[in-house]
C-alpha positions as CSV (number, residue, x, y, z in Angstrom):
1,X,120.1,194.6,-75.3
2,X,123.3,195.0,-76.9
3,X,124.4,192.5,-79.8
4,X,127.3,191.4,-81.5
5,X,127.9,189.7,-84.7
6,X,130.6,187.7,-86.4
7,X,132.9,189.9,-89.0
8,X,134.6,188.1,-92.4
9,X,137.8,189.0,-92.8
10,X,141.7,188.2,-92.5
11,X,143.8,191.1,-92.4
12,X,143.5,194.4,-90.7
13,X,141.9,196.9,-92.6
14,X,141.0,194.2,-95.3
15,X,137.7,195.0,-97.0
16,X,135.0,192.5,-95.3
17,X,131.5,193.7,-97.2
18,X,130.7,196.5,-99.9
19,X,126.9,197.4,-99.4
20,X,125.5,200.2,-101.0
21,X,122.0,202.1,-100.3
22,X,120.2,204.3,-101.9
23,X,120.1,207.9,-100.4
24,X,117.2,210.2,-101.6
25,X,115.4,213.0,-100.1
26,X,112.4,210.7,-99.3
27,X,114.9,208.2,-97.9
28,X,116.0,209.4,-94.9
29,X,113.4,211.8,-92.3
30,X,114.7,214.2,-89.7
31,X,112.6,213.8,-86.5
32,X,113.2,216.7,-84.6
33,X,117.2,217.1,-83.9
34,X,118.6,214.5,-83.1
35,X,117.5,211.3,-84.7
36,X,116.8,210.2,-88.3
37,X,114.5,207.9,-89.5
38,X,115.5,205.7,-92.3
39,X,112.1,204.8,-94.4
40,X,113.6,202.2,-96.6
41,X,115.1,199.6,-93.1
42,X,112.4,201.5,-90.7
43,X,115.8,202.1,-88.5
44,X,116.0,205.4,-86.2
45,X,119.1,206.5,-86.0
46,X,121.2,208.9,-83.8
47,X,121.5,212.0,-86.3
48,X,125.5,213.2,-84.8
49,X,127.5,209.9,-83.8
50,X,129.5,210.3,-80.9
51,X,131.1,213.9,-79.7
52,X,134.3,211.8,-79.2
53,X,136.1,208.9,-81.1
54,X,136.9,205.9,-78.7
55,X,138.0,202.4,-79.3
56,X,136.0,199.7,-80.4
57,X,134.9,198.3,-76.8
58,X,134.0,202.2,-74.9
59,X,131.1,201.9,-77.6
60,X,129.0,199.7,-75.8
61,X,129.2,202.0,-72.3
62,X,128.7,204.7,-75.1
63,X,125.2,203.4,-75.9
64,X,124.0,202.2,-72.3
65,X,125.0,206.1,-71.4
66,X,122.5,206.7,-74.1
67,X,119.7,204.4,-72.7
68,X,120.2,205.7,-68.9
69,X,120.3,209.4,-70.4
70,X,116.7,208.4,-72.4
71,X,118.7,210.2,-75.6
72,X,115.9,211.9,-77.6
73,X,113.0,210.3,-75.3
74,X,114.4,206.2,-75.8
75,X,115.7,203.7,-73.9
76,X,116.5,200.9,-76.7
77,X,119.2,202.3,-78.7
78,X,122.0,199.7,-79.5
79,X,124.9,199.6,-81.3
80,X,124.5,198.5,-85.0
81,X,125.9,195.3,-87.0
82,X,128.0,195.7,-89.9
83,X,124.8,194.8,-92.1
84,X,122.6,197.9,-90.3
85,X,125.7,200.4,-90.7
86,X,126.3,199.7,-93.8
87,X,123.0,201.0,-95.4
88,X,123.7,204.4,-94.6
89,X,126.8,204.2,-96.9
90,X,125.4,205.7,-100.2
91,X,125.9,205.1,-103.6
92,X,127.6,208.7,-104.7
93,X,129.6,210.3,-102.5
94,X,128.1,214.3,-101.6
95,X,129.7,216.9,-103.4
96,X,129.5,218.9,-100.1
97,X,130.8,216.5,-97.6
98,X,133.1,214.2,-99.6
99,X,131.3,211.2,-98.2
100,X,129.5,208.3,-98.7
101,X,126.9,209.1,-96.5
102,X,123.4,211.3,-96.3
103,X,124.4,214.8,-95.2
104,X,121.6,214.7,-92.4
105,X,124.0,212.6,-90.4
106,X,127.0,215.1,-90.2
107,X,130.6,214.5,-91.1
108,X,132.1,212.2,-89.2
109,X,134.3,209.7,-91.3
110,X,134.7,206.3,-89.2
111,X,131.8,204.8,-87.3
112,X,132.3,201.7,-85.1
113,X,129.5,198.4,-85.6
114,X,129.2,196.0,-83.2
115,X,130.1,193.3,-85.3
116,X,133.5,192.0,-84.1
117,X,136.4,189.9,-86.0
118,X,139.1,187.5,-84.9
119,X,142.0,188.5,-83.0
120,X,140.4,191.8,-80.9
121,X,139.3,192.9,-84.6
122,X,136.0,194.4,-85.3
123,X,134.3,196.3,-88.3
124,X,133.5,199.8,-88.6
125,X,132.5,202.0,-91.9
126,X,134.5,204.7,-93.8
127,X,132.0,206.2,-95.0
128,X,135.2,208.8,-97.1
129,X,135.4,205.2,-98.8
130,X,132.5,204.1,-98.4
131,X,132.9,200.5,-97.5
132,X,133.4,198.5,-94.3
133,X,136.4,197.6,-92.8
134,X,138.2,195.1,-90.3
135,X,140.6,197.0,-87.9
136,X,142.5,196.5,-84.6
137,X,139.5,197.5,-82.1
138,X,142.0,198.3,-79.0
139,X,143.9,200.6,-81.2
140,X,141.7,202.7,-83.6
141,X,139.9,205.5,-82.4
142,X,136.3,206.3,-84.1
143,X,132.7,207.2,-83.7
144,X,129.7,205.6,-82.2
145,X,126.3,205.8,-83.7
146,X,123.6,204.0,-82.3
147,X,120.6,202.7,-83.8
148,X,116.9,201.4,-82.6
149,X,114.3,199.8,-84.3
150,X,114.1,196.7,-86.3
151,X,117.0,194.0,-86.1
């Protein structure tokens, strides 16, 4: 099942939640290669978003291609709300990466949510900044990272 939520915000690119988690060692658990297990929310997570950046709305045939595929042995991935996405963003960015985010998960910058705005808006996080954003969905290009688990 594939859900959407309602995004706060006014402007394009206006700032629309700052949520910070903590990223430790113990935090966040490799399960084999592809997905990461996040102890603290008990979410799985795909390790590598998407190979390709798309606009807001390919994300959701993104993540059925995932569940017909059975990515890493599942069926139930989804795309994540603002609120899940934004618990990756951590609290220091990594000296290595420049980002706001657990190295485990790669480099990529800009990941979609499924949490959508007025006006064909919908939020994604920079996790460069490490906040969450309101942008244009039609126009913006990013990543898709999809999620199972608790909701």
């Amino acid at each position: 099942m594939i859900r959407k939520g309602v995004c706060v915000g006014m402007n394009a690119e206006a700032v629309v939640e700052r949520s910070y988690g903590t990223v430790t060692s113990e935090r966040f658990v490799l399960e084999g290669d592809l997905v990461v297990r996040d102890s603290e929310t008990g979410l799985l997570w795909q390790r590598n978003a998407s190979g390709e950046r798309m606009v807001w709305k390919e994300g959701f045939g993104y993540v059925e291609h995932l569940n017909a595929t059975r990515f890493a042995g599942f069926d139930d991935w989804r795309y994540p709300t603002r609120e899940e996405m934004a618990t990756l963003i951590s609290a220091e960015e990594d000296r290595l990466t420049g980002l706001y985010i657990d190295p485990l998960f790669g480099t990529q910058r800009n990941c979609w949510t499924s949490t959508e705005g007025p006006h064909h808006q919908a939020c994604y996080v920079d996790f460069y900044y490490g906040d969450v954003y309101l942008v244009e969905g039609n126009y913006a290009n990013y990543f898709v990272r999809a999620v199972r688990g608790p909701a």
